[in-house]
N, CA, C and O atoms as CSV, one atom per row, in Angstrom:
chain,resi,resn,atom,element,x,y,z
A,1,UNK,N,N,110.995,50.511,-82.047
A,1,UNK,CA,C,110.178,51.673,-82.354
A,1,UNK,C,C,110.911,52.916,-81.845
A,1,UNK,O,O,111.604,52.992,-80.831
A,2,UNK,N,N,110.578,54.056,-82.901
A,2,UNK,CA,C,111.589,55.106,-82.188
A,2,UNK,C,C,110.460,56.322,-81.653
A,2,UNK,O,O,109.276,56.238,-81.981
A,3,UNK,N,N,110.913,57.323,-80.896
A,3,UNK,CA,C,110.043,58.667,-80.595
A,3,UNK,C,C,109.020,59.036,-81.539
A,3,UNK,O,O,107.791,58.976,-81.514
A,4,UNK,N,N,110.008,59.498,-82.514
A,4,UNK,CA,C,108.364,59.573,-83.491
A,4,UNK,C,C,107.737,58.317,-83.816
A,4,UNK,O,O,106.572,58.580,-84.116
A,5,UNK,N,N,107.956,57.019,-83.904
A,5,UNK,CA,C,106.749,56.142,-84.090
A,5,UNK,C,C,106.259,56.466,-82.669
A,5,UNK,O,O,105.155,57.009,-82.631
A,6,UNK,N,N,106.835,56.248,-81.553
A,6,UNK,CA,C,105.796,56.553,-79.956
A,6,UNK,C,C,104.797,57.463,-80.490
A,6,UNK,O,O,103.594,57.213,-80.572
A,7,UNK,N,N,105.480,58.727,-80.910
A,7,UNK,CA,C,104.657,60.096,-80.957
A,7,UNK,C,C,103.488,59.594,-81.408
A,7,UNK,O,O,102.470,59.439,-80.734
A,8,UNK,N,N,103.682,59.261,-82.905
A,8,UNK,CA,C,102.626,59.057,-84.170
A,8,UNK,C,C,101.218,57.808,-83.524
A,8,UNK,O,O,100.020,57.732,-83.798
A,9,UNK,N,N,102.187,56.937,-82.523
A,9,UNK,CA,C,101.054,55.901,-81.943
A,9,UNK,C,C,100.055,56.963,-80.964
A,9,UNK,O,O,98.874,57.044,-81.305
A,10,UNK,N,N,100.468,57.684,-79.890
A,10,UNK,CA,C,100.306,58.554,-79.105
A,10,UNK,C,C,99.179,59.176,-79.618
A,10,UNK,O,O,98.039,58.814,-79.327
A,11,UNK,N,N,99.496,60.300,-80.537
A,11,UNK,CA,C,98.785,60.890,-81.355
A,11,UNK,C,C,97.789,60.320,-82.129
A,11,UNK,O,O,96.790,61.002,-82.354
A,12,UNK,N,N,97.874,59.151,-82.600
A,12,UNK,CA,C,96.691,58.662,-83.126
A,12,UNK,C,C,95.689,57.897,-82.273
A,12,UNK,O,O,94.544,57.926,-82.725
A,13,UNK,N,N,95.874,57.166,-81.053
A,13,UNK,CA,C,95.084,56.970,-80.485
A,13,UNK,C,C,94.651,57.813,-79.326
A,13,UNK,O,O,93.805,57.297,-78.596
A,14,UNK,N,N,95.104,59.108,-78.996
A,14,UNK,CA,C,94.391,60.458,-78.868
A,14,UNK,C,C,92.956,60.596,-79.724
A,14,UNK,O,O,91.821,60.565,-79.248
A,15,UNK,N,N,93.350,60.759,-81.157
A,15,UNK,CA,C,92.567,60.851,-81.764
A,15,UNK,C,C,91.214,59.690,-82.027
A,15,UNK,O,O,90.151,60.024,-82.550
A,16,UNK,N,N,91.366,59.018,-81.794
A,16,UNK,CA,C,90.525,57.292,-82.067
A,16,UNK,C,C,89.715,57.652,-80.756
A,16,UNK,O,O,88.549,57.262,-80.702
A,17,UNK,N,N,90.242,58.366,-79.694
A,17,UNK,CA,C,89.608,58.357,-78.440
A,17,UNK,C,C,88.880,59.317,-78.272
A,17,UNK,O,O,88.099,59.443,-77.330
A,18,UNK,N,N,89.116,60.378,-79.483
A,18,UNK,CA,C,88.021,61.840,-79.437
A,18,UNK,C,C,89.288,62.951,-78.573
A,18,UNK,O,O,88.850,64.095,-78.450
A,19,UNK,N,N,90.409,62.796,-78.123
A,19,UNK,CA,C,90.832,63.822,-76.957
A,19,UNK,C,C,91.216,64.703,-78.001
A,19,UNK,O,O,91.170,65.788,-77.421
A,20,UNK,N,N,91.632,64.978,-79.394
A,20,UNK,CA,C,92.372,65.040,-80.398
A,20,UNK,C,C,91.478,65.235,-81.869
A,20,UNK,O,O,91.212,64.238,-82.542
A,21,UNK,N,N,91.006,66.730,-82.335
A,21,UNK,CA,C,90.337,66.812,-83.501
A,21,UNK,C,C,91.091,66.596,-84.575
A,21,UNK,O,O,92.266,66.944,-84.458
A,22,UNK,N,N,90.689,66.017,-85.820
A,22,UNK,CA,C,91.513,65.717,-86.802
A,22,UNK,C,C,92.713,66.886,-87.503
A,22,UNK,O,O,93.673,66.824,-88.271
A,23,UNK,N,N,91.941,68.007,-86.664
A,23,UNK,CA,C,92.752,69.295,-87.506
A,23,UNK,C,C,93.988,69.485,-86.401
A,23,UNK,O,O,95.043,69.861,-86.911
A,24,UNK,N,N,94.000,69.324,-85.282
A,24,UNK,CA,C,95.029,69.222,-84.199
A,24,UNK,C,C,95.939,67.739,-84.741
A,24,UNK,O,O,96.752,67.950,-85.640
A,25,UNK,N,N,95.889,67.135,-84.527
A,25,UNK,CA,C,96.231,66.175,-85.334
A,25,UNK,C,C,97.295,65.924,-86.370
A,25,UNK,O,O,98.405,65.408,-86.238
A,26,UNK,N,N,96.545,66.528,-87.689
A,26,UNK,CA,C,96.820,67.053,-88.820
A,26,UNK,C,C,98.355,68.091,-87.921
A,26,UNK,O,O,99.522,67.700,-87.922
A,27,UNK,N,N,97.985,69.053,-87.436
A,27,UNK,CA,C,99.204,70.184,-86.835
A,27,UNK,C,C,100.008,69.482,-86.178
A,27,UNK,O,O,101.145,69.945,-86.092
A,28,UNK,N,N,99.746,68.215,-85.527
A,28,UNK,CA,C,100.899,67.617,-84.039
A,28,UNK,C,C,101.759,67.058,-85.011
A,28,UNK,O,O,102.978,66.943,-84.878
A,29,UNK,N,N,100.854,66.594,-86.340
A,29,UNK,CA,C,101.793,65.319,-87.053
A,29,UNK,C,C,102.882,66.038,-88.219
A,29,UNK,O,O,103.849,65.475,-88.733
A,30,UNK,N,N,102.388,67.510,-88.472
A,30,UNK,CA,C,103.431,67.965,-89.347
A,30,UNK,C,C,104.224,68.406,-88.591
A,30,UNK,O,O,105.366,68.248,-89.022
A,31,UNK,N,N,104.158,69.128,-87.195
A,31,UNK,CA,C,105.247,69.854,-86.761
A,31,UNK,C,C,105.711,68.918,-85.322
A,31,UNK,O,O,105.256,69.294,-84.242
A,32,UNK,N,N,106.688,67.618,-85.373
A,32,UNK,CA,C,107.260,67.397,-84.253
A,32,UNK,C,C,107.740,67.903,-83.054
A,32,UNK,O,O,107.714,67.324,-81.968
A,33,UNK,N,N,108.315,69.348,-83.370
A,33,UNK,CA,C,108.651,69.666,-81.865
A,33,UNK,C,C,107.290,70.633,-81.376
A,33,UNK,O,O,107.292,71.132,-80.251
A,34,UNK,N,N,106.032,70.866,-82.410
A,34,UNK,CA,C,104.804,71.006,-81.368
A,34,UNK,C,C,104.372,69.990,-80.187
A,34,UNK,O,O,104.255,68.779,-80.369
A,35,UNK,N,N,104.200,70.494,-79.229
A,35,UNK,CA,C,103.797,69.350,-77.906
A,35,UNK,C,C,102.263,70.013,-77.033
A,35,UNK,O,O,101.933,71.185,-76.852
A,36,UNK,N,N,101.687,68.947,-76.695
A,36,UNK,CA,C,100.252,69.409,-75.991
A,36,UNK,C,C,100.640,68.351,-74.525
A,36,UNK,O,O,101.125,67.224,-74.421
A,37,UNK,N,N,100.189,69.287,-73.612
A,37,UNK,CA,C,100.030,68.556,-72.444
A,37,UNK,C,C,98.879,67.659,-72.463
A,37,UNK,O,O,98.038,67.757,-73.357
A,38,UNK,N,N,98.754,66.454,-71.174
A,38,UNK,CA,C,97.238,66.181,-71.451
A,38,UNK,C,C,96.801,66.807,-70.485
A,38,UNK,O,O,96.164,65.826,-70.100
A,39,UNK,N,N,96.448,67.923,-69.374
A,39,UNK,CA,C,96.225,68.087,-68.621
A,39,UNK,C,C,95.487,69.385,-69.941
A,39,UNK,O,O,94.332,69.770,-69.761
A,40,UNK,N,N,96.000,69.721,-70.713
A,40,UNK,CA,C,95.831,70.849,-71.812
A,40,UNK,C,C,94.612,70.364,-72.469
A,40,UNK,O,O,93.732,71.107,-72.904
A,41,UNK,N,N,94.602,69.071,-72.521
A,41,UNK,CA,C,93.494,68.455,-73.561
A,41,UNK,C,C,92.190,68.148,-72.890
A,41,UNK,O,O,91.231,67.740,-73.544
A,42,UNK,N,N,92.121,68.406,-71.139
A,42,UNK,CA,C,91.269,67.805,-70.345
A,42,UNK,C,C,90.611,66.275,-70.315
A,42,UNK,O,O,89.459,65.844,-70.261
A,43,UNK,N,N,91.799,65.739,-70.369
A,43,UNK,CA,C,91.213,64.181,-70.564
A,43,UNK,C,C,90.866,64.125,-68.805
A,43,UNK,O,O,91.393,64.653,-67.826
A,44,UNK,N,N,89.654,63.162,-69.013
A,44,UNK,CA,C,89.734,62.632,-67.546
A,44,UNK,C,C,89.879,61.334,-67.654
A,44,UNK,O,O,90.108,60.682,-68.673
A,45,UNK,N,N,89.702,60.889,-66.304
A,45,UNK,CA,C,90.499,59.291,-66.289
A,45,UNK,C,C,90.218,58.278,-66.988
A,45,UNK,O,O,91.005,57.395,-67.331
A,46,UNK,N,N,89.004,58.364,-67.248
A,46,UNK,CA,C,88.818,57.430,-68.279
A,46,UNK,C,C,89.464,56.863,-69.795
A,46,UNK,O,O,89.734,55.780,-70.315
A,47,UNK,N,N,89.527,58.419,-70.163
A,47,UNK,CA,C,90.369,58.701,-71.566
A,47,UNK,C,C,91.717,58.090,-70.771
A,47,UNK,O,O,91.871,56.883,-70.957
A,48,UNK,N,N,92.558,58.636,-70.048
A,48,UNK,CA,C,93.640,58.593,-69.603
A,48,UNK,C,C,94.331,56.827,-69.556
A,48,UNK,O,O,95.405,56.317,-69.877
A,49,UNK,N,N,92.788,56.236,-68.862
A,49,UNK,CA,C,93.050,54.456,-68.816
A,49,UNK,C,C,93.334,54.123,-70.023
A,49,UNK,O,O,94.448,53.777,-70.415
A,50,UNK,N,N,92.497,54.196,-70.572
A,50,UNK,CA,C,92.142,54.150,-72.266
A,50,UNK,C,C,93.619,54.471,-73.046
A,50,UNK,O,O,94.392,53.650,-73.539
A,51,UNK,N,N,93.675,55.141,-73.020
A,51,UNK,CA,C,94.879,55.767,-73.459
A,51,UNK,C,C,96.472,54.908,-72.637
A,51,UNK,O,O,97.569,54.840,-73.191
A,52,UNK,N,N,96.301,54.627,-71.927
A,52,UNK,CA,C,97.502,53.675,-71.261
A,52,UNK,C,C,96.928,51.862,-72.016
A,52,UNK,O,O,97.750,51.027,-72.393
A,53,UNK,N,N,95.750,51.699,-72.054
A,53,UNK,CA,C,95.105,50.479,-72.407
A,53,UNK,C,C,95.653,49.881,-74.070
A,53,UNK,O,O,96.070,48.787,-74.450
A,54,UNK,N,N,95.388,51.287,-74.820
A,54,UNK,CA,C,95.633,50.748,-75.925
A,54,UNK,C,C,97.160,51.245,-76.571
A,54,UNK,O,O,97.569,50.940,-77.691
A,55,UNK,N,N,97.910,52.120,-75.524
A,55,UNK,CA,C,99.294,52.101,-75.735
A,55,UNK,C,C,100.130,50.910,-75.992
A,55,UNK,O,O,100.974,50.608,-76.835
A,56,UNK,N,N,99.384,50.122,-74.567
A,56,UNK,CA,C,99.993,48.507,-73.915
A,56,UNK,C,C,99.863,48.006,-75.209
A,56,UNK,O,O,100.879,47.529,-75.715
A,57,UNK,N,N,98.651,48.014,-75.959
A,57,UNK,CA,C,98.451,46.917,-77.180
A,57,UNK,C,C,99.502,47.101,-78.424
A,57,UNK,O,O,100.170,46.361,-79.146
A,58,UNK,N,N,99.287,48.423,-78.275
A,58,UNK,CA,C,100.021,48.802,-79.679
A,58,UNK,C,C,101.815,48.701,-79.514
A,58,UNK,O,O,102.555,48.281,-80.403
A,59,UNK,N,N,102.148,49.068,-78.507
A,59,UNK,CA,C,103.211,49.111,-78.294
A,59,UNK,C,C,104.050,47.643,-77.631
A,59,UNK,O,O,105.205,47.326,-77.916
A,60,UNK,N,N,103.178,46.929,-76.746
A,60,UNK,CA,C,103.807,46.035,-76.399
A,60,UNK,C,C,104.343,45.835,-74.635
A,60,UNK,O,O,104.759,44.881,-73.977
A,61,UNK,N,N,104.092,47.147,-74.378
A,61,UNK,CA,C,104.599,48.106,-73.081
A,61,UNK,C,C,103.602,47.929,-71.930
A,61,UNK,O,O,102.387,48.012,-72.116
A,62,UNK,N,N,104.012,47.747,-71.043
A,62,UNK,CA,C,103.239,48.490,-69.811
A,62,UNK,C,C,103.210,50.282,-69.501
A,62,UNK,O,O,104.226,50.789,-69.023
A,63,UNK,N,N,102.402,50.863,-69.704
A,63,UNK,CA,C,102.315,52.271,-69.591
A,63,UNK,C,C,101.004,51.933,-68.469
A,63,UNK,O,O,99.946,51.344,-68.688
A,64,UNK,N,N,101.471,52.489,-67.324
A,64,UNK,CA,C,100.666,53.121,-66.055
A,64,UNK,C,C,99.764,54.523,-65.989
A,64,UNK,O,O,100.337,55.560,-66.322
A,65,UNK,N,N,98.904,54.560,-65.731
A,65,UNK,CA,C,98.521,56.441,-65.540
A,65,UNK,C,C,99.131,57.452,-64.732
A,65,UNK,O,O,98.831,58.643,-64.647
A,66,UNK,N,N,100.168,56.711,-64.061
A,66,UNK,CA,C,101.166,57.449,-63.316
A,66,UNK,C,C,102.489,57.952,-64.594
A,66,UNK,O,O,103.167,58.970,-64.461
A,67,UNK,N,N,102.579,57.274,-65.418
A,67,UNK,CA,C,103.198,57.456,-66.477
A,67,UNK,C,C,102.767,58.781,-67.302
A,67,UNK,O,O,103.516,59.342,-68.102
A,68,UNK,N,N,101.315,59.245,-66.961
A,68,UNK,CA,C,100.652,60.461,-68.037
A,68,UNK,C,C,101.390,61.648,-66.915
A,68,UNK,O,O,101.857,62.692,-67.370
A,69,UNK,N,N,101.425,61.339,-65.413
A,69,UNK,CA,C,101.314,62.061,-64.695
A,69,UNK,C,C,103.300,62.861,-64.610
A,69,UNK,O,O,103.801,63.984,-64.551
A,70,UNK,N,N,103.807,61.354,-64.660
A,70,UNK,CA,C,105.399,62.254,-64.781
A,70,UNK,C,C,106.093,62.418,-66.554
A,70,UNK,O,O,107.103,62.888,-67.077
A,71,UNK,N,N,104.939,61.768,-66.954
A,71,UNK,CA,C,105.292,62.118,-68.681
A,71,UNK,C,C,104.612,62.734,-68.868
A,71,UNK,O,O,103.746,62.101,-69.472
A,72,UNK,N,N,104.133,64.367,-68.690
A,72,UNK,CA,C,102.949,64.792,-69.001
A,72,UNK,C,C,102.482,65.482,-70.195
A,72,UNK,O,O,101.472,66.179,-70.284
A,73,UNK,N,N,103.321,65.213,-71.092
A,73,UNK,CA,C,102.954,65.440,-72.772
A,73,UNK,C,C,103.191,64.578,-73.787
A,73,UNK,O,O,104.084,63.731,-73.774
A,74,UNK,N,N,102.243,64.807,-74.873
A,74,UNK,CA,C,102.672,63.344,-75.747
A,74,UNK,C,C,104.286,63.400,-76.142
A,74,UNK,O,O,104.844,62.313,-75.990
A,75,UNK,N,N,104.893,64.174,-76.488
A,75,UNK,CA,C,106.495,64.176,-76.525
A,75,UNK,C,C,107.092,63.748,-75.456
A,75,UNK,O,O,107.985,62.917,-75.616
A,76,UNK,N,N,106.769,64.188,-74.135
A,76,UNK,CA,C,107.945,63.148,-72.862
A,76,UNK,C,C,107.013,62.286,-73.102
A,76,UNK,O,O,107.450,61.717,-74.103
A,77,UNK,N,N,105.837,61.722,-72.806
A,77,UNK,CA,C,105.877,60.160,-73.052
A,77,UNK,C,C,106.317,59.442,-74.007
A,77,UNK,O,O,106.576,58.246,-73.872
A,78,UNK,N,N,106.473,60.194,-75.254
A,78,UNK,CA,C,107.015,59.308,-76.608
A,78,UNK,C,C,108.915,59.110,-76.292
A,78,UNK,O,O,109.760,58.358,-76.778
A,79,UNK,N,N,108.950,59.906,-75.532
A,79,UNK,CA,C,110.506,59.713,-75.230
A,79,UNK,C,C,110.859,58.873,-74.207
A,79,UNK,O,O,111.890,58.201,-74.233
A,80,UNK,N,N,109.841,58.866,-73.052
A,80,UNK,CA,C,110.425,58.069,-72.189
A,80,UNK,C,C,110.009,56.531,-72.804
A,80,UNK,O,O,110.742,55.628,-72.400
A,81,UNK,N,N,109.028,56.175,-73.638
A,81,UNK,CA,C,108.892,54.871,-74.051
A,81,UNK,C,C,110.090,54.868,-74.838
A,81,UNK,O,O,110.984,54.341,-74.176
A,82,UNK,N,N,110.682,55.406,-76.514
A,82,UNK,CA,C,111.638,55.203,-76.706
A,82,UNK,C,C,113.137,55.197,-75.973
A,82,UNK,O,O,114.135,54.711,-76.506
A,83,UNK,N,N,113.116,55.914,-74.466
A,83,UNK,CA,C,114.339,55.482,-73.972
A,83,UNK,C,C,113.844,54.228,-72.902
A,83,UNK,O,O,114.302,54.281,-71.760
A,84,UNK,N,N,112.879,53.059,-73.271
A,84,UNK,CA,C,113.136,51.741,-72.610
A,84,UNK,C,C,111.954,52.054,-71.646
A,84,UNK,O,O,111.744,50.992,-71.060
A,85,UNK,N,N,111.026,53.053,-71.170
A,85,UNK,CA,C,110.295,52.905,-70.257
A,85,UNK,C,C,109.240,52.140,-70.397
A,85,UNK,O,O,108.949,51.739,-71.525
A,86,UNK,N,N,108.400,51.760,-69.190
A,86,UNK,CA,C,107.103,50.994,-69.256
A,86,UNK,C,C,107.909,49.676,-69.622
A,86,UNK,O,O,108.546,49.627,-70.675
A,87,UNK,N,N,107.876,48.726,-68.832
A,87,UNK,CA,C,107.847,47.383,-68.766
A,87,UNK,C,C,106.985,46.607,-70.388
A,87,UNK,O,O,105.896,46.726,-70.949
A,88,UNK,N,N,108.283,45.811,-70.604
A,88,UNK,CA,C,108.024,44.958,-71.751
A,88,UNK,C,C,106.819,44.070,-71.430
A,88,UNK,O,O,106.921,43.584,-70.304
A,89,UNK,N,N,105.787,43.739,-72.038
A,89,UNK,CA,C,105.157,42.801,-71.456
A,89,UNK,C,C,105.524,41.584,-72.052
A,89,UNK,O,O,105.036,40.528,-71.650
């Protein structure tokens, strides 16, 4: 999987989770080098688990919530998973 598939997973289960209106969305997915923090989106931890929970599924990965914290936009996290981060499960 490369950055933009990370991104596009990222971004869509943002959205599945409510952090992410379809029209933001719609904007993240046409313009790649747009980036949102999540600290920007006010997720709280819950979203945040959630969001590491169904990364793991989709991706295959271990993603931590310490992972939102030093990846703190959907672009560095889509990059640090495509350069090998988060443990294979």
């Amino acid at each position: 999987m490369s950055a933009p598939s990370f991104r596009e997973r990222i971004i869509g289960i943002l959205t599945d989770l409510g952090e992410l209106d379809d029209a933001r969305q719609t904007a993240l997915l046409a313009a790649p080098d747009q980036d949102i923090e999540f600290v920007a989106m006010e997720m709280d931890s819950l979203a945040a688990l959630d969001l590491c929970v169904n990364l793991e599924d989709a991706t295959n990965r271990t993603v931590e919530p310490v992972d939102l914290v030093s990846y703190p936009s959907i672009n560095r996290l889509a990059a640090f998973l495509d350069a090998g981060g988060g443990a294979t499960r």
